[in-house]
Wavefront OBJ file of the C-alpha trace (Angstrom):
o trace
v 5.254 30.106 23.709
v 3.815 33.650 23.604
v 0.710 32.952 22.261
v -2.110 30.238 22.383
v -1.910 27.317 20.275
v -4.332 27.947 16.637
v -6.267 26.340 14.816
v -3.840 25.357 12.183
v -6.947 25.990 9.368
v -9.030 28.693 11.233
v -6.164 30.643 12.455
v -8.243 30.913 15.939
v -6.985 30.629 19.550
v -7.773 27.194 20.300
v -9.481 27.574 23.828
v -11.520 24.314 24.903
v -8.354 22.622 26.405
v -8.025 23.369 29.904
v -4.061 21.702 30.025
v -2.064 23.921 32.124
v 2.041 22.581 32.625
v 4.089 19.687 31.996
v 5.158 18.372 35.707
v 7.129 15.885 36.081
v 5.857 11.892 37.181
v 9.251 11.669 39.095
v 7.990 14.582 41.500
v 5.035 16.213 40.633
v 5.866 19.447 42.339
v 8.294 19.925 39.257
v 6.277 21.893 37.069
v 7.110 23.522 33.558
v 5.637 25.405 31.123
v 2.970 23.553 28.921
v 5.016 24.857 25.602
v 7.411 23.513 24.743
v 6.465 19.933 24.992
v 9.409 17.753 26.545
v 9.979 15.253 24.555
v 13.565 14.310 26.439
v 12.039 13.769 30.026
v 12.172 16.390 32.948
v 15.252 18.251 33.412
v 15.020 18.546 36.744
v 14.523 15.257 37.750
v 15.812 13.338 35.350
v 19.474 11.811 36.204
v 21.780 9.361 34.653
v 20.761 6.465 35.133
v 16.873 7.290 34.191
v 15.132 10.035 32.237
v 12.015 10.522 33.445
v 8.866 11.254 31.814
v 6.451 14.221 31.866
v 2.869 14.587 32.567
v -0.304 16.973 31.909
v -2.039 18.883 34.479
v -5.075 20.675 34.072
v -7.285 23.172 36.027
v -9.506 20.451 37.117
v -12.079 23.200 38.852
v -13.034 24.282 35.520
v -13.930 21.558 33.922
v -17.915 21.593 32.709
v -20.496 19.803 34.763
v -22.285 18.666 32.295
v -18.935 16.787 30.441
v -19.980 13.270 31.300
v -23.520 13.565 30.805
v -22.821 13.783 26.933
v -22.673 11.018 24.755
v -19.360 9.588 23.431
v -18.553 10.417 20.189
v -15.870 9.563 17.608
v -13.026 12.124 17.132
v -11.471 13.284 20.282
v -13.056 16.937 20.144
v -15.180 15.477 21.972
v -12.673 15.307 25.231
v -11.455 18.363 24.470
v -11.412 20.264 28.132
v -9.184 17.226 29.283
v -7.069 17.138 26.553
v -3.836 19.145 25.614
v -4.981 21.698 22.607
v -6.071 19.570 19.213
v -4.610 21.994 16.880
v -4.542 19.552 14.394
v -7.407 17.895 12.315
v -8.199 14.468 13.032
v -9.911 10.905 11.435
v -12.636 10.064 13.739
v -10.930 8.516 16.217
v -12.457 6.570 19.388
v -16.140 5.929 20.460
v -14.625 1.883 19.485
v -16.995 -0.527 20.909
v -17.211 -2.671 23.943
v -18.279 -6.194 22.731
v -19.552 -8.743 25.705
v -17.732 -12.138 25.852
v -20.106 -15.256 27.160
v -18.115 -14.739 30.631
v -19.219 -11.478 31.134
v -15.815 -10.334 29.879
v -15.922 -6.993 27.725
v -13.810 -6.525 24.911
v -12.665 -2.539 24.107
v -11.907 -3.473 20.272
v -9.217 -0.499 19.477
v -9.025 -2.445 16.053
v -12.187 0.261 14.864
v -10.294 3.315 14.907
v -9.104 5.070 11.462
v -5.654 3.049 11.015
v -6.758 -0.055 13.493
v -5.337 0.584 16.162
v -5.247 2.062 19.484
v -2.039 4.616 18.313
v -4.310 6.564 16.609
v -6.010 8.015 19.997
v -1.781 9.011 21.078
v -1.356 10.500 17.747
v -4.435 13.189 17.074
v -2.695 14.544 20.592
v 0.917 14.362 19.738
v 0.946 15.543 16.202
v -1.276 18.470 17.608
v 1.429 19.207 20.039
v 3.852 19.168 17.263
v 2.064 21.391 15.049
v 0.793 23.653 18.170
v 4.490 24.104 18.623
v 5.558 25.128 15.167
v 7.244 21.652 14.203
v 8.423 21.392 10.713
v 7.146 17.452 10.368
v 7.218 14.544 12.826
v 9.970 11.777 13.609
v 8.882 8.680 15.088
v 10.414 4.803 15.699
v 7.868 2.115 15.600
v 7.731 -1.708 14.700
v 3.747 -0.746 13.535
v 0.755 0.684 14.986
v 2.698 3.749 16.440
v 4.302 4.530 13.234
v 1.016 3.979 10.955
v -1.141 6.018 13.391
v 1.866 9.116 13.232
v 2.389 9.077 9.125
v -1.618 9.118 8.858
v -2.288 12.024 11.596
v 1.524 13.840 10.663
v -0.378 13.172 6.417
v -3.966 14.740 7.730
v -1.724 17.800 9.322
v 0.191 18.365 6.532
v 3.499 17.711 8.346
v 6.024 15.374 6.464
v 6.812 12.076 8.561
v 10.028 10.180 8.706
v 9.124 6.691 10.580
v 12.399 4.477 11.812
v 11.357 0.790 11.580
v 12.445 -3.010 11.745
v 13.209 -4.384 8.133
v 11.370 -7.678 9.390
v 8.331 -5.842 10.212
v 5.297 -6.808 8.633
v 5.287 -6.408 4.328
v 1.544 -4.609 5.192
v 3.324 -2.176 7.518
v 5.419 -1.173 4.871
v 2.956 -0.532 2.464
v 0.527 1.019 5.133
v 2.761 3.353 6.355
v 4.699 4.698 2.387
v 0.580 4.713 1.369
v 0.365 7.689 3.727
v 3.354 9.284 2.060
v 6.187 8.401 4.923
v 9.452 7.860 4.737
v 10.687 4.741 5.671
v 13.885 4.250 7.236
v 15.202 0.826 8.268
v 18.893 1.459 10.257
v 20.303 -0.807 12.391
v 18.898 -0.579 15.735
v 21.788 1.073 17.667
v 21.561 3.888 15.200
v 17.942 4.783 15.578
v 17.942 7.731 18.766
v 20.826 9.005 17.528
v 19.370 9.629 13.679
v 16.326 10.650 14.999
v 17.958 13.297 18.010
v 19.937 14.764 14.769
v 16.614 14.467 12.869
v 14.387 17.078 15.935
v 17.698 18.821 16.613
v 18.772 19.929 12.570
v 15.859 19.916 11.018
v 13.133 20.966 13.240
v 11.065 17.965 13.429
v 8.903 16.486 16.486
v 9.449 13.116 17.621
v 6.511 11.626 18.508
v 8.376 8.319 20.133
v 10.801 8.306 22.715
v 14.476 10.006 22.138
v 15.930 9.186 25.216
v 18.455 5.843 26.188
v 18.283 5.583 29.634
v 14.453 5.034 30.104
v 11.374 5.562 27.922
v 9.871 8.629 27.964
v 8.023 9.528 24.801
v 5.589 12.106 23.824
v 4.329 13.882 27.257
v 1.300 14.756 25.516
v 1.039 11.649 23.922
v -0.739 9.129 26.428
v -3.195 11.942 27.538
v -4.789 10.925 24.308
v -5.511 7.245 25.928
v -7.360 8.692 28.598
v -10.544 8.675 26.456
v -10.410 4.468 26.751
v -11.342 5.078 30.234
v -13.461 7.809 29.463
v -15.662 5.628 26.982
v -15.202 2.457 29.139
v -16.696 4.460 32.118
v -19.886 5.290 29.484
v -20.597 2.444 28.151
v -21.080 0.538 31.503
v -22.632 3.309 33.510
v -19.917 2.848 36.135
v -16.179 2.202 36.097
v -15.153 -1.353 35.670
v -13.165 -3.431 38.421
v -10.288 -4.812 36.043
v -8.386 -3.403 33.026
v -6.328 -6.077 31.746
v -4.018 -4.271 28.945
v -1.315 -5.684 26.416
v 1.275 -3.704 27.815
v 4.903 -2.507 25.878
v 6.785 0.226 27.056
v 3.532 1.258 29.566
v 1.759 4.505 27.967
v -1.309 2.636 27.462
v -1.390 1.417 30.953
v -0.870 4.839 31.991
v -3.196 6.685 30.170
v -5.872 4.361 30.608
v -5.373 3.994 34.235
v -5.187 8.288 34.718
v -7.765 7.897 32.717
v -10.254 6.439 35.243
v -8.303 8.240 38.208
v -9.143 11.670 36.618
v -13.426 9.991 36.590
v -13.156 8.994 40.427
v -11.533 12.837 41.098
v -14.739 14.415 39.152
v -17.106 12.192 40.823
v -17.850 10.696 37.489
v -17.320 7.060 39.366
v -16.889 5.799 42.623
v -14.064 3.945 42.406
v -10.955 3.385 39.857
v -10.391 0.012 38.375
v -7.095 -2.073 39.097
v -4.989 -2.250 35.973
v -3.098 -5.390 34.518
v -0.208 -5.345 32.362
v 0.552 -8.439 30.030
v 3.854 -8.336 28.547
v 5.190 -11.234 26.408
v 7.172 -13.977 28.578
v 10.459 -13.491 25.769
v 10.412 -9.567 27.393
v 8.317 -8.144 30.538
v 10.878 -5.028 31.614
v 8.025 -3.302 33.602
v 7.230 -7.120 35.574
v 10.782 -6.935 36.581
v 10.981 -3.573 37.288
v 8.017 -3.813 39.589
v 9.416 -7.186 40.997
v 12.940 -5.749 42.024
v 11.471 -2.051 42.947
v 13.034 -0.099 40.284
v 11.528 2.905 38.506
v 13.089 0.950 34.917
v 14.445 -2.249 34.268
v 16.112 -3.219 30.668
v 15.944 -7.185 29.803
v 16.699 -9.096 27.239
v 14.282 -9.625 24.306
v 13.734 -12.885 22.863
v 11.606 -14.032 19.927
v 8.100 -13.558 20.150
v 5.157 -13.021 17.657
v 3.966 -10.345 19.494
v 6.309 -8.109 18.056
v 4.321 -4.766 18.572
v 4.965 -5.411 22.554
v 8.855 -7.283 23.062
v 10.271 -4.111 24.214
v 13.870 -4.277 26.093
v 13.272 -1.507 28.668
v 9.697 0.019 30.466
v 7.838 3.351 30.607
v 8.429 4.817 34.580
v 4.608 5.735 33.351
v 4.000 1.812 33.602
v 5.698 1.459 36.946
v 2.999 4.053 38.602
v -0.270 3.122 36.814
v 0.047 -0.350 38.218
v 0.991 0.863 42.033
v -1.328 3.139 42.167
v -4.321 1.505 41.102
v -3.283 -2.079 42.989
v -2.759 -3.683 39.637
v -0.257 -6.132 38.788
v 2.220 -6.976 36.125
v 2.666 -10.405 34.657
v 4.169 -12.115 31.370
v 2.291 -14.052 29.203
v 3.670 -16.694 26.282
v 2.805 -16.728 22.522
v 0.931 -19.862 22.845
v -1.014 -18.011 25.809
v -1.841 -15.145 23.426
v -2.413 -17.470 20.586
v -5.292 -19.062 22.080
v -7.068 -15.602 23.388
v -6.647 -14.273 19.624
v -8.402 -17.919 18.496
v -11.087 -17.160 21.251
v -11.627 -13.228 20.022
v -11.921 -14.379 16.356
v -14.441 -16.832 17.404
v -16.374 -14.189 18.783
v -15.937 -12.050 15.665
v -12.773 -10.331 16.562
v -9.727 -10.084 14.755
v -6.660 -8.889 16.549
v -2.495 -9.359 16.019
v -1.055 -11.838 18.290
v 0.249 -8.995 20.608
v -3.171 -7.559 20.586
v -4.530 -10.370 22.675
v -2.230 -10.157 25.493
v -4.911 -8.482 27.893
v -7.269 -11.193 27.371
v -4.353 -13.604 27.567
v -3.706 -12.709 31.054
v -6.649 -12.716 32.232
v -7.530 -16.578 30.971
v -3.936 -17.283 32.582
v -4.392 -16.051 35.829
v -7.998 -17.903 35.968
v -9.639 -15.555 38.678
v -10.622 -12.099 39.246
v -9.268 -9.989 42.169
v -12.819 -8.327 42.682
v -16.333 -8.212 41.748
v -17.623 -5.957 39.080
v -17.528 -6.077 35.147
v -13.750 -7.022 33.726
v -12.353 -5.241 30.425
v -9.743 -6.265 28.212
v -8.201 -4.016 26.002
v -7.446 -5.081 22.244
v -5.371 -2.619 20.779
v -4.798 -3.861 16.887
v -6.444 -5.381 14.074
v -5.307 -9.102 12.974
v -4.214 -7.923 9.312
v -1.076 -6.346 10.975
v 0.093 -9.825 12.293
v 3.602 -11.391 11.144
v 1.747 -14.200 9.826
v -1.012 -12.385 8.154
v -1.388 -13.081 4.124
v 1.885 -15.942 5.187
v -0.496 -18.605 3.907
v -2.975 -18.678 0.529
v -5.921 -21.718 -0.103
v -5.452 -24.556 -2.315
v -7.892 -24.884 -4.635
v -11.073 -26.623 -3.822
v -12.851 -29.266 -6.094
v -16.215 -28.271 -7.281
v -17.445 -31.604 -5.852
v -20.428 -31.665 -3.491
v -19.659 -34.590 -1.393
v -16.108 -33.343 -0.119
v -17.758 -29.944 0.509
v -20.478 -31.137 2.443
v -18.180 -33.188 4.702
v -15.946 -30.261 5.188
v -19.569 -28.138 6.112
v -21.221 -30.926 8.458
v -17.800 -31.487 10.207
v -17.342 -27.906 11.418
v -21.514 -27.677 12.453
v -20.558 -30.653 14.536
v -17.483 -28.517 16.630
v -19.993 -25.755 17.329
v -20.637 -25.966 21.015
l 1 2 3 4 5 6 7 8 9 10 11 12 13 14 15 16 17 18 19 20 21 22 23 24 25 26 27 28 29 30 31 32 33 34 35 36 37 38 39 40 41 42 43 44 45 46 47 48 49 50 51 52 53 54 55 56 57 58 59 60 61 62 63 64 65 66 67 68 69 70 71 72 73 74 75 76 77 78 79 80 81 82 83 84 85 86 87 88 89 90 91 92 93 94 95 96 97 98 99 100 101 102 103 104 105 106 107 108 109 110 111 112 113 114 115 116 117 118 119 120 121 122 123 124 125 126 127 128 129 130 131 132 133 134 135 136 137 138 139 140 141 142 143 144 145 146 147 148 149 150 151 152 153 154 155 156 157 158 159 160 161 162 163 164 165 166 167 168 169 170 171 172 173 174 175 176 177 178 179 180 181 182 183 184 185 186 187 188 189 190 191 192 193 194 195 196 197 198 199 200 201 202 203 204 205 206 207 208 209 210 211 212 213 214 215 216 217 218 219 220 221 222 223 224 225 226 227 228 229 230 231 232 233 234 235 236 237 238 239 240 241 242 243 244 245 246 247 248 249 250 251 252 253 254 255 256 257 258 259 260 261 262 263 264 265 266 267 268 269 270 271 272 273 274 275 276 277 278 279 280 281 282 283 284 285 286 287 288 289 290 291 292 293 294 295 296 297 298 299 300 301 302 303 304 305 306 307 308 309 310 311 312 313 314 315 316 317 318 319 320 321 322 323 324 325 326 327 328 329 330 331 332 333 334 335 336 337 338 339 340 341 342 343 344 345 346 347 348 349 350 351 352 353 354 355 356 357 358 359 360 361 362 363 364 365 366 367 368 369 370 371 372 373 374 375 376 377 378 379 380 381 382 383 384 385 386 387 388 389 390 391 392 393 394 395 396 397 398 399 400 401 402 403 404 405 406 407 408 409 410 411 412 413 414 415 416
């Protein structure tokens, strides 16, 4: 690219970003150019067997003193030196709140942010890459989150969005995503990286998922946008926390979040960087096996699960290094595990999809905490995109006091 990325309404040199190459995760002395973003994996150090992903560098000496002294703030302008370029608008993203459990737990509720969930912090950076990059409208396969948070971002950029998804996904996904003006395509799954290779290749679009069949590799500029979790995490407690426990799917989360708080200890923002947990569903959990037989990916297979948003067959390498390097582990968890963290977040006001609760999930499962400090767990989506949200209606009641007031006084005697 000859020239810096614009503002795609201004028409000005978008400057604030101080992103300088794409270098690869595989061997970070494998630098490329920051434009074109990647969106196959390195070509250098990719091989056969695994494509590896791409990360962001940035000319860390320049970054202001004064960055961390600010306030957070929602929209993610307000990261903008350690960001890729936001060329395109975006919804108020971020600045979600950390909500203390009884245990001293703290819950980041990602549910708060403009289409509930965490996807929208990925998207403001990936569509901006797209658009930074002259893309004629964005391609993306999700079960979800990923693909609401791309059709609202690719809708606020002016971009049309063509979003590959499971016909048993959720009737509200549907709606959310064609609501944003989206296409929706449901192909069998085996036909999905093809369609959407032919879709970037002939007609010009971005993908804003992964393309590639031989590991995940996604959006390089994608997860940079989850570095603001830590960022905000860091804020709010005056200090960086000693465990991230994250529902983890193919591992960009985990790997933004953990950089994240890597890039704070580098700045002398903290003192120290948190370890990170991935929880992966028990009917999946390709980055625990990956880390258990010392492989940069692992593909398993996928059983049923109602934490749909997370049963993915094969990891991020992203995953695989957030967890060594910040002496993290990676676990499964079941559906009845998760089920009973969602039932404890709603009775603290939260309300999160079963695969949302995963972080917490793990945490409660593995009963102890490595190290002493505050604990976060991550909830990434809101309850209303759960499979068996709006499954169920009320019968009607009786307008008769004395059944009512049993049904009252019986549920004020369960309150601890």
């Amino acid at each position: 690219m000859d020239r810096p990325p614009r503002d795609p309404v201004t028409e000005r040199p978008t400057v604030t970003s101080l992103a300088t190459a794409q270098r690869s995760l595989a061997d970070p002395s494998v630098r490329h150019p920051l434009w074109p973003p990647l969106t196959r994996g390195c070509p250098v150090t990719s091989t056969e067997d695994v494509a590896y992903p791409l990360d962001i560098d940035y000319a860390y000496d320049r970054v202001p003193a004064d960055l961390f002294d600010r306030p957070a703030a929602h929209g993610l302008e307000r990261w903008a030196p350690l960001l890729p370029p936001l060329a395109a608008p975006g919804l108020g993203e971020g600045n979600t709140p950390l909500v203390e459990l009884a245990d001293g737990v703290w819950i980041k509720d990602e549910s708060r942010n403009p289409t509930w969930s965490h996807k929208d912090r990925l998207n403001r950076v990936a569509v901006s890459a797209a658009v930074a990059s002259g893309a004629r409208g964005i391609v993306v396969s999700s079960s979800g989150n990923h693909g609401a948070a791309a059709a609202a971002y690719a809708a606020r950029a002016g971009l049309p969005c063509a979003v590959f998804t499971s016909p048993s996904a959720p009737p509200a996904v549907a709606s959310h995503l064609r609501a944003y003006g989206a296409s929706v395509l449901t192909v069998p799954y085996e036909s999905v990286r093809p369609l959407m290779r032919r879709i970037v290749d002939e007609l010009g679009f971005q993908s804003v998922s992964s393309v590639t069949d031989t590991a995940h590799t996604g959006h390089p500029f994608g997860p940079e946008g989850y570095k603001t979790l830590a960022y905000e995490i860091a804020l709010g407690l005056g200090r960086a926390p000693a465990e991230v426990h994250l529902p983890t799917g193919y591992g960009e989360l985990l790997f933004g979040v953990a950089k994240g708080f890597q890039e704070l200890a580098r700045l002398g923002v903290t003192g120290s960087v948190p370890r990170v947990y991935a929880a992966e569903p028990a009917a999946a959990g390709a980055l625990t096996e990956a880390l258990r037989t010392g492989r940069p990916v692992a593909r398993v297979p996928v059983g049923p699960t109602a934490a749909y948003a997370i049963d993915c067959e094969i990891n991020s390498y992203r995953g695989v290094l957030a967890v060594r390097t910040t002496g993290g582990t990676a676990h499964t968890v079941t559906d009845d595990q998760m089920r009973s963290a969602r039932q404890e977040l709603a009775a603290q006001g939260i309300w999160c999809e079963t695969s949302s609760a995963a972080g917490l999930a793990g945490l409660r499962a593995r009963g102890r905490r490595e190290s002493d400090g505050p604990v976060v767990c991550v909830v990434t989506s809101s309850g209303y995109k759960d499979i068996a949200t709006a499954t169920e209606g009320f019968a009607p009641t009786a307008p008769d006091w004395e059944p009512i007031r049993a049904t009252l006084t019986a549920r004020e005697s369960e309150r601890p």
